[in-house]
C-alpha positions in Angstrom: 236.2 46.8 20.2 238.8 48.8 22.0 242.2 50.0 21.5 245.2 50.2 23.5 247.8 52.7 23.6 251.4 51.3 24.4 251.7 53.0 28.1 251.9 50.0 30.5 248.9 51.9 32.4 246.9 52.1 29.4 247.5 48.7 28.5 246.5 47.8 31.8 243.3 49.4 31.6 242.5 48.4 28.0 241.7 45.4 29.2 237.8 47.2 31.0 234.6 47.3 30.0 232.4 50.0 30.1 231.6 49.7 33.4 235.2 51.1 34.2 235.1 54.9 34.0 237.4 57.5 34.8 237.6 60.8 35.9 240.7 62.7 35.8 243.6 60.0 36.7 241.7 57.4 38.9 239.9 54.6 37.0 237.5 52.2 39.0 236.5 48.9 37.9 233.9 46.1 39.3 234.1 42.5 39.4 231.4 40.1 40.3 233.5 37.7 43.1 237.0 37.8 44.1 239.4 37.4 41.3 242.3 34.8 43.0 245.9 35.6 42.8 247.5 34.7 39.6 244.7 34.1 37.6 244.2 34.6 33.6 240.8 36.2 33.8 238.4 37.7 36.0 234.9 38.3 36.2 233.8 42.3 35.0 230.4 43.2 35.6 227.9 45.9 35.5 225.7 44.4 38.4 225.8 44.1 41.6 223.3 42.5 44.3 222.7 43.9 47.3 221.7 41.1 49.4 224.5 40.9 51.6 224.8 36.8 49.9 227.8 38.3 47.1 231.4 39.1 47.4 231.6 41.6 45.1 234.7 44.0 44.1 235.4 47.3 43.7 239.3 47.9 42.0 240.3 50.9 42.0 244.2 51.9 39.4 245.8 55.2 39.5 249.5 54.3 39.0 251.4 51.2 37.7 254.1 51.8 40.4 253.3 52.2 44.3 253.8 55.7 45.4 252.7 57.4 48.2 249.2 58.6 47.0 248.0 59.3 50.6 245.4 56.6 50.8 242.2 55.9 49.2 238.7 56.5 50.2 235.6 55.4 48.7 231.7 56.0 48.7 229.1 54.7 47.1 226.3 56.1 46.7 223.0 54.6 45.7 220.2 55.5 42.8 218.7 58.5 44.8 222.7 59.8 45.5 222.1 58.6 49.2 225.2 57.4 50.4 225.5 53.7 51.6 229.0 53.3 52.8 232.8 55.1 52.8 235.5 52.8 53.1 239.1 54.2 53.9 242.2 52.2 52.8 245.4 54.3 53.9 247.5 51.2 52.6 246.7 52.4 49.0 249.6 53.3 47.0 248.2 53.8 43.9 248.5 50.3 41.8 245.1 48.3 41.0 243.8 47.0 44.2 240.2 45.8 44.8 238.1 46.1 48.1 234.6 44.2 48.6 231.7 46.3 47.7 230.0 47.7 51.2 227.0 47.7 49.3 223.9 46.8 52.3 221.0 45.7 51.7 218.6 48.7 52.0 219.9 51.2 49.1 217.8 52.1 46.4 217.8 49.7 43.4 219.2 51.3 40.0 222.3 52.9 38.8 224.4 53.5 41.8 227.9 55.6 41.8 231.2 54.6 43.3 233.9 57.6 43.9 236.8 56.8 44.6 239.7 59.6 46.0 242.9 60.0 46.5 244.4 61.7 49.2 246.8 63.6 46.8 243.1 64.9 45.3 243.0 63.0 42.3 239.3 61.4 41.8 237.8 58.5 39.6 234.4 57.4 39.7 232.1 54.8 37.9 228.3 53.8 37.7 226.8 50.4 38.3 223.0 48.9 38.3 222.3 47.5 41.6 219.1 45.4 42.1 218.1 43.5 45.5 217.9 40.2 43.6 219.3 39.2 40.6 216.2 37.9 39.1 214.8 40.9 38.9 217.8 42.5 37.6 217.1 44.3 33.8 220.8 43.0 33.3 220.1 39.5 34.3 216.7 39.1 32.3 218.4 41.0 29.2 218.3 38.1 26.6 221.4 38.5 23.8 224.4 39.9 26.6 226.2 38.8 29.9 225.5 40.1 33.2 228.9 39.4 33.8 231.7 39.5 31.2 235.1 37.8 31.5 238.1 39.5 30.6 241.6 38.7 30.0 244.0 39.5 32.7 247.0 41.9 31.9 250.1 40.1 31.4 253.3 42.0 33.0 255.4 40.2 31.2 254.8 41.1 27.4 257.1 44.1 26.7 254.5 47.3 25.9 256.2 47.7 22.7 254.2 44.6 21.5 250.9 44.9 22.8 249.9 44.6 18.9 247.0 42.8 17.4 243.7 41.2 17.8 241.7 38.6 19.7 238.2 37.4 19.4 236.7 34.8 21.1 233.8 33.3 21.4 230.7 31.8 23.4 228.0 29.3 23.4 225.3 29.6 25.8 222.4 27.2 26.9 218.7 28.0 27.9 219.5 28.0 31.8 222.7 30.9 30.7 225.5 28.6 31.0 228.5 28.9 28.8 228.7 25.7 27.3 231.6 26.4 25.2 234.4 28.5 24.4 236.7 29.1 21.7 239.3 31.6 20.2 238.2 32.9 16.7 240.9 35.1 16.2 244.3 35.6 17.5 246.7 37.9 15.5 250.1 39.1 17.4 249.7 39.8 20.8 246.2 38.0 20.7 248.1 34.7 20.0 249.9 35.2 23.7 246.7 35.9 25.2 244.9 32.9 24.1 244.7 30.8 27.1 243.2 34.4 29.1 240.7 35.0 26.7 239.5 31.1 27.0 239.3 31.4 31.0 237.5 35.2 30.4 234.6 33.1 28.6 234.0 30.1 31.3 233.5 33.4 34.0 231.0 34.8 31.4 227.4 34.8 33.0 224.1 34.9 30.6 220.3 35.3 32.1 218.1 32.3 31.2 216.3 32.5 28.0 214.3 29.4 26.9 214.6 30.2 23.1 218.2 29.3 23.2 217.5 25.4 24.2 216.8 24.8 20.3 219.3 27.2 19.1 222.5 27.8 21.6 223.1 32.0 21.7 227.2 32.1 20.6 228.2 35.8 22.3 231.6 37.2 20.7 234.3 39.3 22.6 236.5 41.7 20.8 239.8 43.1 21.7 242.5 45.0 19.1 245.8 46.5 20.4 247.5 49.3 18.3 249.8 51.9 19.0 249.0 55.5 19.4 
């Protein structure tokens, strides 16, 4: 469950998980594929694969507006702190952008650590399990939660003074991890105008196999309540 004040950015960034972190003003989020442009939803995770076979994202939100923020560079560095890659992106100007994940495919598997700076000297950073192959990922062989967690996009055009209420919705989920259904439980103020997002969020959800669920079907719930400060 997670509340959101009324600032556009912290609306904005309501809508993470926890494997969006900040430090100081920078906030870093990852996605499991390229979210396309005008989408409802896209596709938080917590894993990665580094088999050079995925087109992962790293997004990276310091500002709603574009100013000149000097650029953005960012490493990541794997679970012994060795770093695999740094990326530079001088177009950066401060709103969310994402950049594919220069992840390799000889880092070692565990949590790994993506900084992100600014050249004005602000700094954000965030942790994410990578593993060399999904099946052997803890995350992918976890049996009650996604590996990858749809989320409602923000919607520009709902004024921040109602950002409001609550949405809930809810997932069924085979044996082989597919989401087989989706449904909104609740949807109270704002959550009303986000319906339609929260239905696409749960089709991008991604479960791990589990046999047990072929007589019983897991149903996975998703929680979101606005307020203001």
């Amino acid at each position: 469950m997670r509340r959101a004040s009324i600032g556009v950015l912290s609306l904005l960034l309501a809508l993470t998980s926890a494997a969006a972190q900040a430090a100081d003003d920078v906030y870093v989020e990852f996605l499991w594929e390229q979210t396309p442009a005008a989408a409802l939803a896209r596709s938080q995770t917590g894993l990665f694969i580094a088999d050079g076979q995925h087109d992962h994202r790293i997004c990276v939100a310091a500002n709603v507006e574009d100013t000149d923020v000097g650029g953005l560079q960012i490493d990541i560095l794997d679970a012994e702190g060795t770093r695999i890659s740094r990326t530079a992106h001088d177009d950066y100007r401060g709103r969310k952008q994402c950049y594919a994940a220069a992840l390799g495919t000889a880092g070692v598997a565990g949590t790994w650590t993506v900084q992100a700076l600014l050249g004005d000297g602000r700094t954000g950073s965030g942790t994410v399990r990578v593993d060399h192959r999904l099946q052997d990922s803890p995350l992918y062989q976890r049996h009650d939660a996604p590996y990858v967690a749809g989320r409602p996009n923000y919607d520009a055009s709902i004024p921040p003074a109602e950002w409001v209420g609550k949405l809930v919705w809810a997932m069924d989920v085979d044996a082989q991890g597919k989401v087989t259904h989706v449904e909104v439980e609740v949807a109270e103020g704002v959550g009303e105008r986000l319906r339609e997002r929260a239905l696409a969020a749960g089709w991008l959800t991604r479960f791990g196999p589990d046999p047990a669920r072929a007589d019983t079907p897991l149903r996975w719930r998703r929680t979101l309540e606005f307020a203001p400060e």
